[in-house]
N, C-alpha and C positions, 0 to 999 in steps of 0.2 A: 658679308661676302665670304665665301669658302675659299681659301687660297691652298691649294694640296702639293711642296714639295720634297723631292727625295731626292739624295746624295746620290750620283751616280759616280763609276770607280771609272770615269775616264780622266786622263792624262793627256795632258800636250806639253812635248819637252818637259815632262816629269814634272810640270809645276803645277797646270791647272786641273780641279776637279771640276765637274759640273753638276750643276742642282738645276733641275727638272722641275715647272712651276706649270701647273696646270687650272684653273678656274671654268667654271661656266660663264659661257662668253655671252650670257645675258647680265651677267654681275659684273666681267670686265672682259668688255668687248679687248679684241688684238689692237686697233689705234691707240683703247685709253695706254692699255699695256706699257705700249712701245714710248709713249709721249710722258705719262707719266709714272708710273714704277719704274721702266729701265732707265728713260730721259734719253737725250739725244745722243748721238754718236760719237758730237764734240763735248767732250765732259767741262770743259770752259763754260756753255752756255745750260748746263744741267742746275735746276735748283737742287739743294741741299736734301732736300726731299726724297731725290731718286736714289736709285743704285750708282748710277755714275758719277751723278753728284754727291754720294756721300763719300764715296773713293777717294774724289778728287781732295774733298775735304778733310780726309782724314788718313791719307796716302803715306806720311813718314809714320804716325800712328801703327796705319798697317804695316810696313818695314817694307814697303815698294821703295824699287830704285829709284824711282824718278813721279813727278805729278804724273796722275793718268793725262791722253793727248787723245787726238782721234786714231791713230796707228795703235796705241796702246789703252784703249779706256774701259780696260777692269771686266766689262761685260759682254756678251753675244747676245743677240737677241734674234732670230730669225724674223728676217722682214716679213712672213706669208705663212701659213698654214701647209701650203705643198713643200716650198723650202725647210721648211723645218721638219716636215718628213723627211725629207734628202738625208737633212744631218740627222735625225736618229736615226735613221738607217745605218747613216756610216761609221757614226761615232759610241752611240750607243746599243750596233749591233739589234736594234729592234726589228722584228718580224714584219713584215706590211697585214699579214693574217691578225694577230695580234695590238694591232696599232688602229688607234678609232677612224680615225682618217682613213689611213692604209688600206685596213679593209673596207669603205665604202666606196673609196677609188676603184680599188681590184672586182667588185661586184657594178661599178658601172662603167670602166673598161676594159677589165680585165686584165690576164697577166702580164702579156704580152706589150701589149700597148701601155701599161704603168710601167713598167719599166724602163720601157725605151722613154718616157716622159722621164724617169726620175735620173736615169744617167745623160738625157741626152739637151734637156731644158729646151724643146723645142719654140719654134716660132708658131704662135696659134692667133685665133679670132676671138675673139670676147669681145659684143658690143659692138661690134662695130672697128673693134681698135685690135690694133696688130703688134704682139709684142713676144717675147720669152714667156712661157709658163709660168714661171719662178715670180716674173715683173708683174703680169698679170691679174694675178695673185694676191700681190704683197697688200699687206693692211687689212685683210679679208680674215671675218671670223671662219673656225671649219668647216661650217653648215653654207656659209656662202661659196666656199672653194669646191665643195661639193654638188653645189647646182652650176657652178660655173660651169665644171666637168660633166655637168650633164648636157650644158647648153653644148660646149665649146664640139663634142664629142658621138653629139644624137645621130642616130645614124640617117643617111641621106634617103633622102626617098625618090 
């Protein structure tokens, strides 16, 4: 597996940086990701294995104030493929032209209408089922978030 990340020079209250993990989501799909590399949300029920679990485990180690918990547990992981656009957008200042995703949103809806998706997380249809964008979404590798948006967005006839 190719695992490719980079330091990025973002800050939150001057303390956190962020590292940018990217794979081919036929080597690791976005659920193994989230389930096992990051581990769950509650770093309590995280094996020792993950990122959150190893926080947890080695948390005075690292000179945190306190065990990581679910309010504080050491990691972000964007639930979805469009959410995670969101955030590098906002945090890392990324271009939607420039961004793999971004740009195959922006050529199958355009500017307009990805925008008002990315500030506004609308309510849409997918399948049958009714929910947020963002929700919709969540646990979907790129190339699935990408025909989503074809389906959710085809134009009417």
């Amino acid at each position: 597996m190719h695992l490719s990340c980079r330091l990025t020079q973002q800050h939150y209250r001057g303390r956190l940086s962020g590292i940018r993990c990217d794979a081919p989501e036929h080597e690791l799909p976005t659920s193994l990701w989230l389930r096992q590399v990051v581990g769950p949300t509650d770093p309590s029920t995280a094996t020792a294995s993950s990122l959150r679990g190893a926080f947890r485990e080695q948390w005075q180690e690292l000179g945190l104030e306190r065990e990581p918990f679910i309010g504080a547990n050491c990691v972000h992981a964007s639930a979805g493929p469009v959410e995670g656009l969101k955030e590098r957008l906002v945090w890392s200042e990324a271009e939607l032209e420039e961004d793999e995703l971004g740009a195959a949103l922006l050529k199958s809806v355009g500017q307009e209408k990805l925008t008002d998706l990315m500030e506004n997380n609308p309510v849409c249809t997918l399948n049958s089922k009714q929910g947020k964008i963002f929700d919709l979404t969540e646990g979907m590798n790129t190339s699935e978030a990408i025909e989503a948006f074809a389906d959710i967005f085809k134009p009417s006839i």
